[in-house]
C-alpha positions in Angstrom: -34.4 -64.6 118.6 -34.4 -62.1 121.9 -31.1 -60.1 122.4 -29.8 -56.7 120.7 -28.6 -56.2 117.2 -24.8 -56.4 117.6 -24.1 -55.8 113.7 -25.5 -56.5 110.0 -23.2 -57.1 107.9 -22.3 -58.2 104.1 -19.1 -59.4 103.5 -17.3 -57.7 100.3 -14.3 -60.2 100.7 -13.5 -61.7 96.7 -13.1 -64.9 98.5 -14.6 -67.6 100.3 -14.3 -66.8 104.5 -14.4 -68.4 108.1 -17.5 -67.6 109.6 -16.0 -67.3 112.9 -13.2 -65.3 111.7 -15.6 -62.9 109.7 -17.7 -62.2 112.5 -14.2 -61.9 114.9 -13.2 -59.0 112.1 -16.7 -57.4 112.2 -17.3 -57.0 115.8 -13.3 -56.8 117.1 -15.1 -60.1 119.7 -12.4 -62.7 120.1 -12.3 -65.5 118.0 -13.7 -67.9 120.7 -16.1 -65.5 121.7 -17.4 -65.0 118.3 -17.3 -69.2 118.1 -19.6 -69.2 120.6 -22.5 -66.8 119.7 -22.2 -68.9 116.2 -22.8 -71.9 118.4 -25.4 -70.9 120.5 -27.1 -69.5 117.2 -26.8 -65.6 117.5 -25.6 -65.7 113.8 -27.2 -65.7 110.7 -26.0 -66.0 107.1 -29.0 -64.2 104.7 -31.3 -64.7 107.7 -30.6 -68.4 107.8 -29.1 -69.7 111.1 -26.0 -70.9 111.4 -24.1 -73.5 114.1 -20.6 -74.1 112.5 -18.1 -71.5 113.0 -15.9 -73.2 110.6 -18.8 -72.3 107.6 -17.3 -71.2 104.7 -19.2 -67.7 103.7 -19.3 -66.6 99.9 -18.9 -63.0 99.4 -21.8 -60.6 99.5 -23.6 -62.5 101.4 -25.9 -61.1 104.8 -24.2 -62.2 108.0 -25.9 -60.8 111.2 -25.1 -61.4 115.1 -27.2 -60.7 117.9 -26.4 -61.1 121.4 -27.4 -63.2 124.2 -29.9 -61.8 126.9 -27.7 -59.7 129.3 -27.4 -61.7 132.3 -26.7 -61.7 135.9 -23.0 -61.1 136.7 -21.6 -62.8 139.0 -18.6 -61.5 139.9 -16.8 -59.7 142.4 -16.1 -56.2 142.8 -12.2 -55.3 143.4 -11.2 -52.9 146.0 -8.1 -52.3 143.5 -8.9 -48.9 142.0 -7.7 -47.9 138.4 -7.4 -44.5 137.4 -10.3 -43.0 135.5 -9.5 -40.5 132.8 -13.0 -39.3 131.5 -16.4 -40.6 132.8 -20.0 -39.9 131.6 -23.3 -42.0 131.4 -21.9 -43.5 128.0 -18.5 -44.4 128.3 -15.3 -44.2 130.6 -11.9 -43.7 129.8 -9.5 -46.1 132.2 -5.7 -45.8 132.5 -5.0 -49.4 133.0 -1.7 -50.2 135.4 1.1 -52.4 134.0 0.6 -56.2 135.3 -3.5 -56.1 135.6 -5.4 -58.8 133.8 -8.6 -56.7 131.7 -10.9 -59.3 132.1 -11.3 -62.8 134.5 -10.0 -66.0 132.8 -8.4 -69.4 134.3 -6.0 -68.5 136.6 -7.0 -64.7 137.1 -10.4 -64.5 138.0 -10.9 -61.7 141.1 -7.7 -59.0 140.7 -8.8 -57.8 136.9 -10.0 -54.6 135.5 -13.5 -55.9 135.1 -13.4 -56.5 138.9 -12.3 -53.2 139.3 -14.5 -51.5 137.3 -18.0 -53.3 138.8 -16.6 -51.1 142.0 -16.2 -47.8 140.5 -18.9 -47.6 137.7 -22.1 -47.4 138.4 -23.2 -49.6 134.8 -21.8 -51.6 132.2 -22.5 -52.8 128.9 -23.5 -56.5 128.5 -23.2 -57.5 125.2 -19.7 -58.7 125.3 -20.9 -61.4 128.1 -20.5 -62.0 131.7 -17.2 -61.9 132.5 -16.7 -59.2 130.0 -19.2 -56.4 130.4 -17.9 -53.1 129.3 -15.1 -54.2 127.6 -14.6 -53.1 124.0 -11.1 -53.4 123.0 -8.3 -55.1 125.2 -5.0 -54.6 126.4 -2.0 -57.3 127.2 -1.3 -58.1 131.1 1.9 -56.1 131.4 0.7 -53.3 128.5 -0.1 -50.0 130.9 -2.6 -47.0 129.4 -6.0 -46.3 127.6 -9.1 -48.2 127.4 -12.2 -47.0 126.6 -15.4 -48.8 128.3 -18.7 -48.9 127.3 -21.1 -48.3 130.1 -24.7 -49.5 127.8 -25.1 -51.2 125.2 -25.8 -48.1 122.6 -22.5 -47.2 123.0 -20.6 -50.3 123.0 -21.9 -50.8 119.8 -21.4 -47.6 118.9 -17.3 -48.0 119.7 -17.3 -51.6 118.1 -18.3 -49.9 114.9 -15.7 -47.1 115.6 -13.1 -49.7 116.0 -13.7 -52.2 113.1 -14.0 -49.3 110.7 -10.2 -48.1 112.0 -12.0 -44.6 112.9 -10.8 -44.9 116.3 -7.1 -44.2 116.8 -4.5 -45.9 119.0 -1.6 -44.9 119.7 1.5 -46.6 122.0 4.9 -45.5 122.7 7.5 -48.2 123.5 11.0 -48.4 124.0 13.1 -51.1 122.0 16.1 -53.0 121.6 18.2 -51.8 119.3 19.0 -48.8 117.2 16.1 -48.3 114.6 18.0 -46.5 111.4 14.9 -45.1 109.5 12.5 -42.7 110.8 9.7 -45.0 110.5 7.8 -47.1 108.1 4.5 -49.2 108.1 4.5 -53.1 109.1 1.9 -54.8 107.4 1.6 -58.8 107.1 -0.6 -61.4 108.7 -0.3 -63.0 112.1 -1.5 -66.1 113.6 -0.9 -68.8 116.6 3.3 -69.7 117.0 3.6 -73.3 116.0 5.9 -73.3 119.1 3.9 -71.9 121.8 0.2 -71.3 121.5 -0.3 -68.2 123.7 2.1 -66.1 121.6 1.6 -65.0 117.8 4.0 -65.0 115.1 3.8 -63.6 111.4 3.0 -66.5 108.5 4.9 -67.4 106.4 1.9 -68.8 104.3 -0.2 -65.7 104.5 -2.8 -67.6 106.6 -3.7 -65.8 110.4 -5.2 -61.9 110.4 -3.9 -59.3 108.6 -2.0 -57.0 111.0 -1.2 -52.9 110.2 0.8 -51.2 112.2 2.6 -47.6 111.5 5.6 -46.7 113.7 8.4 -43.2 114.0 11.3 -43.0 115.9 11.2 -40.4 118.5 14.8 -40.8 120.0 17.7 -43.0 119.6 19.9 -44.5 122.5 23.4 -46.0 121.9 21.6 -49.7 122.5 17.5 -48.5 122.4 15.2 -46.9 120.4 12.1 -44.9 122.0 9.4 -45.2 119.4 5.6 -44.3 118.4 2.8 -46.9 117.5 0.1 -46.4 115.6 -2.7 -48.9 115.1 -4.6 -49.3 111.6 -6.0 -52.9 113.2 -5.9 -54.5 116.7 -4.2 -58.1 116.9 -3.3 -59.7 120.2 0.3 -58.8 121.1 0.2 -56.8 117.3 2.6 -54.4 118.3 5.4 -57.0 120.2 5.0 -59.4 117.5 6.1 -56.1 114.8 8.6 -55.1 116.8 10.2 -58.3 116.8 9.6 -58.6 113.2 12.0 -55.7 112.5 14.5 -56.7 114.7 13.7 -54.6 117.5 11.4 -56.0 120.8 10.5 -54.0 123.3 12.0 -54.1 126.0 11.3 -56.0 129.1 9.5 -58.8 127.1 11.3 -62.2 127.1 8.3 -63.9 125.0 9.1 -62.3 121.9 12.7 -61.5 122.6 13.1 -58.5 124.7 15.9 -57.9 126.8 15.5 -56.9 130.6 18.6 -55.4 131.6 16.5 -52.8 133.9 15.3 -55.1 136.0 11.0 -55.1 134.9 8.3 -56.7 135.4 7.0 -56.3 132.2 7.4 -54.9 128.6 7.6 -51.1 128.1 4.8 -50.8 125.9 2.3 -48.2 127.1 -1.5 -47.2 125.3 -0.8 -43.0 125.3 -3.4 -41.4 123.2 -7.0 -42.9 121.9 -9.4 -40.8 120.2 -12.8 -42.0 119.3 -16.5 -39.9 118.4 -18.4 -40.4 121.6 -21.2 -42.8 121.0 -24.6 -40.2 121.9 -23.1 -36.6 120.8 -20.8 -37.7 118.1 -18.1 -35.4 119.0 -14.5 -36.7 118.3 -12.9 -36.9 121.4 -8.9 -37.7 122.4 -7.6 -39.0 125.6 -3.7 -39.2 126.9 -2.4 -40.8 129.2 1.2 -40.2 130.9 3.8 -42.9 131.2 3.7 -44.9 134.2 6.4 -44.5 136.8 8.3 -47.7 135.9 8.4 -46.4 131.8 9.4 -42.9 133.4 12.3 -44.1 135.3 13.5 -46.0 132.8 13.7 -43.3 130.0 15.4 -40.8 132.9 18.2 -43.3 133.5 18.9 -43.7 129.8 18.3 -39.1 129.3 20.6 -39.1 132.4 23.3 -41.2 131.2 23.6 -40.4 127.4 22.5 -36.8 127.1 20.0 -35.0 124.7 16.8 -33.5 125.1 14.6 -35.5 126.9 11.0 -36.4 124.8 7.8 -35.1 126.1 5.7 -38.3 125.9 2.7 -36.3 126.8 2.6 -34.8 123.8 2.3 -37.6 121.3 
């Protein structure tokens, strides 16, 4: 089978597992994604192949995933620049802008950080496909800050690894609805598809979905808000809205999972402000920031202005 080693793998689960999901877990691909490499036979269970991403896999067994031949992209490049943080021939740090799509998709397909990045970078990994190249870990629509990008393959893998085995550390600050009473605490349940809408996420009930971590402090309190820290010990899509509706506090500016808007926003004020990962060739552990966009900035002055108090220094988080 040509293609790269993407990861080997035995599953230590006590139970019986979704391939798809496993492979999903061990690689931080999407589900579908990681549906279709099963499909087109990039996966093997004890060197056996495997075509059914609903296969049931017993524990401590060999699952392995290679990737396709890289392939031709065929997309455009974006005048649209996004701010680079760090840059080397491995990797490059991006500071993704609130409202940008990371990658094309039905109904987004030119204006997205991939198209952006095939104009400023001079090489990107492949192993995530075509209309994903580079693109290790992702970040909602309307979520601003980090992303790391993988330039080769080498170090795509590299981060995957990084991320799967929680070694590389994200963390968001967010303002909410609500007055938090505790300092903090750690969320931790399992999230899967809202029976009433699809394209959102909910926590089960059942205990079915992914099992979702995340740890959170307050920084400062408004008389109706609460600025808070994020940290995340896994990455589920919209993990960090659907936790902070779970504790009765949304973020802000984000109607899907309850959010008010009384500032007028285009989006939720949820933004990626500090990654660290070990870089993929030297193996030094390296940390990136990120400052809060305009729109978060303005926000947090209107509320400093009007109710007092020392004003928190983001940049420091």
């Amino acid at each position: 089978m040509s293609g790269e080693l993407v990861f080997s793998s035995r599953y230590c689960g006590k139970s019986q597992k979704r391939l798809d999901e496993y492979v999903s877990d061990i690689t931080s691909f999407t589900r579908s994604h990681a549906r279709n490499l099963i499909l087109d036979g990039r996966v093997t269970v004890d060197d056996k192949e495997i075509v059914k991403a609903g296969y049931m896999i017993k524990p401590n067994v060999l699952v392995t995933v290679i990737s396709p031949p890289p392939k031709k992209l065929d997309l455009n490049p974006s005048r649209r620049e996004v701010p680079i943080i760090y840059q080397d021939d491995d990797i490059a740090v991006v500071d993704k802008p609130q409202g940008m799509v990371v990658h094309p998709a039905p109904g987004s397909y030119g204006d997205t950080l991939v198209n952006s990045l095939l104009a400023q970078l001079d090489s990107l990994s492949g192993i995530n496909g075509i209309v994903r190249p580079g693109i290790v870990h992702r970040l909602d629509k309307d979520t601003s800050g980090l992303l790391v990008i993988a330039k080769n393959d080498e170090a795509h893998l590299s981060l995957q690894k990084q991320i799967a085995a929680k070694t590389a550390r994200r963390t968001y600050v967010a303002l909410l609805d609500g007055v938090i009473k505790g300092d903090g605490g750690r969320i931790e349940n399992h999230l899967d598809r809202s029976a009433k809408d699809r394209k959102l996420y909910s926590v089960s009930r059942s205990g079915s979905g992914r099992l979702a971590i995340t740890d959170y402090c307050v920084l400062k309190r408004y008389p109706q808000y609460t600025l808070a820290r994020f940290d995340l010990q896994t990455g589920r899509t919209h993990q960090i809205r659907v936790h902070a509706k779970y504790i009765g506090h949304p973020v802000v500016g984000d109607p899907a999972y309850g959010g008010s808007n009384a500032f007028g926003l285009d989006g939720q004020l949820l933004h990626a402000c500090k990654l660290t990962i070990t870089h993929p060739r030297t193996g030094e552990e390296m940390t990136f920031r990120a400052p809060l966009p305009e729109h978060f900035k303005k926000v947090l002055e209107e509320l400093d202005s009007k109710y007092g108090g020392d004003a928190v220094d983001t940049d420091k988080i």
